[in-house]
C-alpha positions as CSV (number, residue, x, y, z in Angstrom):
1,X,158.9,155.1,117.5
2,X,157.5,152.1,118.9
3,X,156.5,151.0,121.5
4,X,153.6,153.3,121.9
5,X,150.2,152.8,124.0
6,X,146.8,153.2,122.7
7,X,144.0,153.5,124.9
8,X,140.5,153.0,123.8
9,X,136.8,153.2,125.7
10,X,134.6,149.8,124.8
11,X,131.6,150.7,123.4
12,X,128.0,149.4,124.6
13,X,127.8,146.8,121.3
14,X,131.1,145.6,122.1
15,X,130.5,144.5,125.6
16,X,131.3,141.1,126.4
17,X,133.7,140.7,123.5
18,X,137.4,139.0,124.1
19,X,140.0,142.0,124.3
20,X,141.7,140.9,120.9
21,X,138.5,140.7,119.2
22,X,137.7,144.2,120.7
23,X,141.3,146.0,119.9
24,X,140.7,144.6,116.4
25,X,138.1,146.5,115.9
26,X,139.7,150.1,116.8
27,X,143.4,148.9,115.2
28,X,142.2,147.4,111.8
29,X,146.0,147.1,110.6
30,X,146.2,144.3,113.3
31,X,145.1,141.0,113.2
32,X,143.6,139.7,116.2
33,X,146.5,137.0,116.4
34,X,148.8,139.3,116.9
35,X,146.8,141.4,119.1
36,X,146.5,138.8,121.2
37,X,149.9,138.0,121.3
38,X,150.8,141.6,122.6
39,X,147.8,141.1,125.3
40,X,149.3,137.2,126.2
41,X,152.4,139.3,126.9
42,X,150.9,141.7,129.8
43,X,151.1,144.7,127.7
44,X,147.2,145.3,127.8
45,X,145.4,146.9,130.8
46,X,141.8,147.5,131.9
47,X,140.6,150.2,133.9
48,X,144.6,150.8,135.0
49,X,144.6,146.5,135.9
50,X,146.6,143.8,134.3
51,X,145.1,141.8,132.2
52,X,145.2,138.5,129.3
53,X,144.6,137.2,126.3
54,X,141.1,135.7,127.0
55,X,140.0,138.8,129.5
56,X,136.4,139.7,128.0
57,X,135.8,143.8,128.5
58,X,132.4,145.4,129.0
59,X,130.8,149.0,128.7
60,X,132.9,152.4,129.4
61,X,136.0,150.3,130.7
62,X,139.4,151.3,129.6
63,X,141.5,149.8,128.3
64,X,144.9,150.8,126.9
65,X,147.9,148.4,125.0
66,X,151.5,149.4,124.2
67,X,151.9,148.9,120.6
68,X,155.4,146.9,120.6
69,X,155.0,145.5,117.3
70,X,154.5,147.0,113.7
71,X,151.0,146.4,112.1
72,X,150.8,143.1,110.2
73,X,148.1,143.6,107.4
74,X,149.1,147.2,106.2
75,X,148.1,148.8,102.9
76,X,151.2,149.6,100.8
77,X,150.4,153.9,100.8
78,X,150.3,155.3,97.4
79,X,151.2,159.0,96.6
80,X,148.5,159.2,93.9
81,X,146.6,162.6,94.3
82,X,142.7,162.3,94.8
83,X,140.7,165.1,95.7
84,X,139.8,165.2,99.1
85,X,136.0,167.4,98.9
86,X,135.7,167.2,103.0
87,X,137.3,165.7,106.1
88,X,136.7,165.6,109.6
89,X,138.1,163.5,112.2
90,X,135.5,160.0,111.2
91,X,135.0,160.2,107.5
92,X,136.5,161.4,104.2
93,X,134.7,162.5,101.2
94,X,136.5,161.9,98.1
95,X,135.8,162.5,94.4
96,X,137.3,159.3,93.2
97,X,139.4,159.9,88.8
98,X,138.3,157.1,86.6
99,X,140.6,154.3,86.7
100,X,140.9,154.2,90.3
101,X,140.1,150.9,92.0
102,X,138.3,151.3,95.6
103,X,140.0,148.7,97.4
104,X,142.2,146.0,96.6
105,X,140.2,143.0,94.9
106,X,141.5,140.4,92.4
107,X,143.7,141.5,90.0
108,X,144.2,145.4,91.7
109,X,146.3,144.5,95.0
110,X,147.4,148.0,94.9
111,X,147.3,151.8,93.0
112,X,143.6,151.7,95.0
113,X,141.3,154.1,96.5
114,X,142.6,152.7,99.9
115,X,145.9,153.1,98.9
116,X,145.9,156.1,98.4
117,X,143.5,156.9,101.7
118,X,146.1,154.9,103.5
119,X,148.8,157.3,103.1
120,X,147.2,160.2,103.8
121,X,146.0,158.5,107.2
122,X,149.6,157.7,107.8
123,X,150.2,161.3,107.7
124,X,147.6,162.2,110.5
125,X,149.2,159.3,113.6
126,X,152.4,159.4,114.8
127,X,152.7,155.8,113.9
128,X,152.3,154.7,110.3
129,X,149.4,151.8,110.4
130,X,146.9,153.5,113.2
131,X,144.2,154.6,111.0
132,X,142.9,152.2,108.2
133,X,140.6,153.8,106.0
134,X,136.9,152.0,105.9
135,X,134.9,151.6,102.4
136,X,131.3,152.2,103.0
137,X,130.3,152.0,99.2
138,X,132.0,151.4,96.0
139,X,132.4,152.7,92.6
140,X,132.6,150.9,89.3
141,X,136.4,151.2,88.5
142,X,136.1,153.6,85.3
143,X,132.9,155.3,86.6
144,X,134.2,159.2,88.5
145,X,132.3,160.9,91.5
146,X,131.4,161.1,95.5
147,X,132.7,158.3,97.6
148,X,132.9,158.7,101.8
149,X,134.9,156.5,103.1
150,X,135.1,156.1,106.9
151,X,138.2,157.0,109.3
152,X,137.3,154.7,112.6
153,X,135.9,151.8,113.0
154,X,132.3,152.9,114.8
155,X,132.0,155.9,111.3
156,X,132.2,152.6,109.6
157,X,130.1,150.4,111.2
158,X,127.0,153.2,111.3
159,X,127.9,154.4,107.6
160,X,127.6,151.1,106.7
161,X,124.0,150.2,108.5
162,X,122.8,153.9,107.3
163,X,123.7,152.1,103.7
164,X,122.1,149.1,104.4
165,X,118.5,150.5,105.0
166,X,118.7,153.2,102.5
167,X,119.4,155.8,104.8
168,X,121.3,158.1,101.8
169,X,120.7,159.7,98.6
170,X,123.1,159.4,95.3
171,X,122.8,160.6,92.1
172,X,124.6,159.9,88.6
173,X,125.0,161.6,85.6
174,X,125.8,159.9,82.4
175,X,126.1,160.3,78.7
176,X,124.3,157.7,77.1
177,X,124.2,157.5,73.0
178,X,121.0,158.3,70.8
179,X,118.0,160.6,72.3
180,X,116.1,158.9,74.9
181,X,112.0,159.1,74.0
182,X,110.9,160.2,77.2
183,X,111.7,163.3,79.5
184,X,111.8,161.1,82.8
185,X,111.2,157.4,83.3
186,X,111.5,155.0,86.5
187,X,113.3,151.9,85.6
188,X,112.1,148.9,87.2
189,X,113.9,145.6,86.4
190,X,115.2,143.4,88.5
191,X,118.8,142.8,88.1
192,X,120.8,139.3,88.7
193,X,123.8,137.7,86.9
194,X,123.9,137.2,83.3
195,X,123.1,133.6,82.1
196,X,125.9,131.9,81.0
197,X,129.4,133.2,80.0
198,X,131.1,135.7,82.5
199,X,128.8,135.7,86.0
200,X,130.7,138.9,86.7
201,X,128.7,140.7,84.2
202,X,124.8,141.7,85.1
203,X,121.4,141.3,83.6
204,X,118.3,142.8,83.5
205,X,116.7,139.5,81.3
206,X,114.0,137.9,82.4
207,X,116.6,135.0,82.7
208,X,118.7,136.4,84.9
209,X,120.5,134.6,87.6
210,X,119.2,135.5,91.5
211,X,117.6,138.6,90.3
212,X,116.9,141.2,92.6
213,X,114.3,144.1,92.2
214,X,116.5,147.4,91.3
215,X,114.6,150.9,91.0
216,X,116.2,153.9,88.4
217,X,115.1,156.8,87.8
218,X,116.1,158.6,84.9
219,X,115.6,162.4,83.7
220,X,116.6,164.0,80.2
221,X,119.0,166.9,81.3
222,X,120.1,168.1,77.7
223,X,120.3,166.6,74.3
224,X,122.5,166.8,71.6
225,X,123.3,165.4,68.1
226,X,124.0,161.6,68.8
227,X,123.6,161.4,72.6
228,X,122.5,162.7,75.6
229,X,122.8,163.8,79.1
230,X,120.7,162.2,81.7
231,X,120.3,162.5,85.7
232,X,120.1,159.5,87.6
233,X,118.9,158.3,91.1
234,X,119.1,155.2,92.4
235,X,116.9,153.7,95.0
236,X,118.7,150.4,94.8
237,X,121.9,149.5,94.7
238,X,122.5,146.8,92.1
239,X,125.9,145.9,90.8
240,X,126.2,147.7,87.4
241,X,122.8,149.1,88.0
242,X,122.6,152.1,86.1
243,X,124.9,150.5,83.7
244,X,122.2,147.8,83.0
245,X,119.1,149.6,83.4
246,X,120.2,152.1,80.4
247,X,121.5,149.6,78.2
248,X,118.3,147.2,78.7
249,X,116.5,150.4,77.3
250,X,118.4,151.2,74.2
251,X,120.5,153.9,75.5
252,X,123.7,152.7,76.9
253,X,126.6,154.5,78.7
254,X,129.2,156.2,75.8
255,X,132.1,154.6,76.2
256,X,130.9,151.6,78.5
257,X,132.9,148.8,77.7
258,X,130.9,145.7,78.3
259,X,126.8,146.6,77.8
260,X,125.5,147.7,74.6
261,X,121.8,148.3,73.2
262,X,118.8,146.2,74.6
263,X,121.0,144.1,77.2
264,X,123.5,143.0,74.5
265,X,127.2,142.6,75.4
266,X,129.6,144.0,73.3
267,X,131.9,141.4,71.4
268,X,135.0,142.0,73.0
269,X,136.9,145.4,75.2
270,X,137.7,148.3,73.2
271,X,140.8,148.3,71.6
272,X,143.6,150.4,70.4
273,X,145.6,148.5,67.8
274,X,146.3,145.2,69.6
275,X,146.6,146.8,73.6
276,X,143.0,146.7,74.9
277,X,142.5,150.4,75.7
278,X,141.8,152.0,79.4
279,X,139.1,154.5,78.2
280,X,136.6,155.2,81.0
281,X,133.1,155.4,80.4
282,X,130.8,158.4,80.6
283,X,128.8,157.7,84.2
284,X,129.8,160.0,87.2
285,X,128.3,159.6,90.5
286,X,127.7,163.9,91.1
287,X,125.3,163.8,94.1
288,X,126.0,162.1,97.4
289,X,124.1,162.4,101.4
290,X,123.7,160.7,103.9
291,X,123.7,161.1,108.1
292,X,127.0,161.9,109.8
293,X,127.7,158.9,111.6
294,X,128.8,160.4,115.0
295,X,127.0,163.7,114.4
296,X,123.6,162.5,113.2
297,X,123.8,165.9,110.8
298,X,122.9,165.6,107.1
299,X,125.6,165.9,104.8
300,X,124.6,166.5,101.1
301,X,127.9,167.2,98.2
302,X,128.0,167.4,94.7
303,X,130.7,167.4,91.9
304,X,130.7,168.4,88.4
305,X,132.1,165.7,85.8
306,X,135.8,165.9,85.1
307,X,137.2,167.0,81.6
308,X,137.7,163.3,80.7
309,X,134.0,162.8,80.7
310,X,133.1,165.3,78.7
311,X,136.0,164.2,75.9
312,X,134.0,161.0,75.1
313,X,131.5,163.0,73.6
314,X,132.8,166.2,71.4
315,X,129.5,167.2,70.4
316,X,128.5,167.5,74.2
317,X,129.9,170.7,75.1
């Protein structure tokens, strides 16, 4: 179906930008190089004129670009089914299963979040590659819930400075073992890498490596015989935050597979027999707002845990 043409307005904090750095930014399947190859080879306009590759573009011009070549840094689509809990044409809210990586990083190249987002953009263009879906946020891998996930490039870019200054509201709810002695308490230790051993893990020691102030709060919802279900908000957002904060307490996540009681790390991951076991752990993120990014509307959602959640603990039902 190729070639096609594409025609995009610049927008005022793109002006002055090189073409290929601007057409980049609207086809995020294409690296500039090869961007700029298809401008180098007249197939870009502006405003209806021809153009080249180092033509800088300004403010409400147009400027359009036949599309003669595949895209070069595609995600491999997955047909794994996620449920989609709203859509409109510049963001997706998801309610990402356990297990499911957000976007490819180190060992998980594929079977991700953006995978999986990636085919079902494919489905909405005529050409495969057009859309490339944008993580705002992520999710630890075995931790469930609310995850938006941006459609264009400008969703992204004010999602993601929304984010930045706090301009959202998430919630968690977790099973966490033993009976927590209070009804509500705010959390406040700062959070940094653990000292020594893995750097991937996190801390909320005294010790800790570039620690960073982190802010939980954390509410009793129900209790039962050996653990309980708690509510909680973060006003940070720490790597492993909640994860840390409860187990620096006494009262870590069932199931978790790293932090134990009072900051301690367990020995090694849970296994079953000698095959190290895929288990998720009982944290799911129910509660997620924030502003629209083109519509400047708040959006507020809210899912319940899945079934596998609640299986971790048979006394919690």
């Amino acid at each position: 179906m190729y070639p096609l043409t594409v025609e995009c307005i610049v927008e005022s904090y793109l002006s002055g930008v090189r073409i290929d750095s601007f057409l980049a930014k609207h086809l995020r399947n294409y690296t500039s190089w090869r961007l700029h190859r298809m401008v180098s080879a007249g197939l870009a306009r502006v405003d209806d004129q021809p153009t080249e590759g180092s033509t800088r573009v300004f403010t409400g011009q147009r400027v359009s670009l036949r599309l003669v070549e595949p895209p070069d840094k595609l995600l491999d689509p997955e047909a794994i089914t996620v449920k989609i809990v709203y859509e409109d044409p510049w963001v997706i809210v998801v309610d990402k299963p356990a297990g499911l990586v957000a976007h490819p990083v180190g060992d998980f190249q594929d079977g991700t979040l953006s995978n999986v987002l990636q085919s079902h953009l494919d489905q909405q263009t005529v050409l495969r590659g057009l859309l490339r879906p944008g993580v705002v946020h992520r999710l630890d891998r075995m931790t469930s819930g609310l995850i938006v996930t941006a459609k264009d490039h400008l969703a992204h870019r004010l999602l993601s400075i929304d984010f930045q200054h706090g301009k959202l509201s998430k919630s968690y709810v977790a099973l966490v073992e033993g009976s927590p002695d209070f009804e509500t308490r705010l959390l406040e230790y700062s959070i940094g890498q653990r000292p020594g051993g893995n750097s991937v893990l996190m801390s909320a020691r005294p010790d800790a490596k570039n620690a960073r102030p982190a802010k939980t709060r954390v509410t009793v919802v129900q209790r039962f015989e050996k653990y309980a279900l708690v509510e909680c908000v973060l006003f940070t957002g720490r790597n492993h935050q909640i994860r840390v904060h409860l187990s620096h307490v006494g009262y870590p996540i069932v199931g978790d597979e790293y932090y134990a009681a009072f900051g301690t790390i367990r020995q090694s991951p849970r296994f079953d027999g000698d095959e190290p076991t895929e288990e998720r752990h009982a944290l799911h993120a129910a509660s997620l707002g924030f502003f629209h990014p083109i519509l400047r509307e708040w959006m507020q959602f809210r899912t319940d845990p899945p079934q596998d959640f609640w299986d971790l603990s048979p006394d919690a039902v």
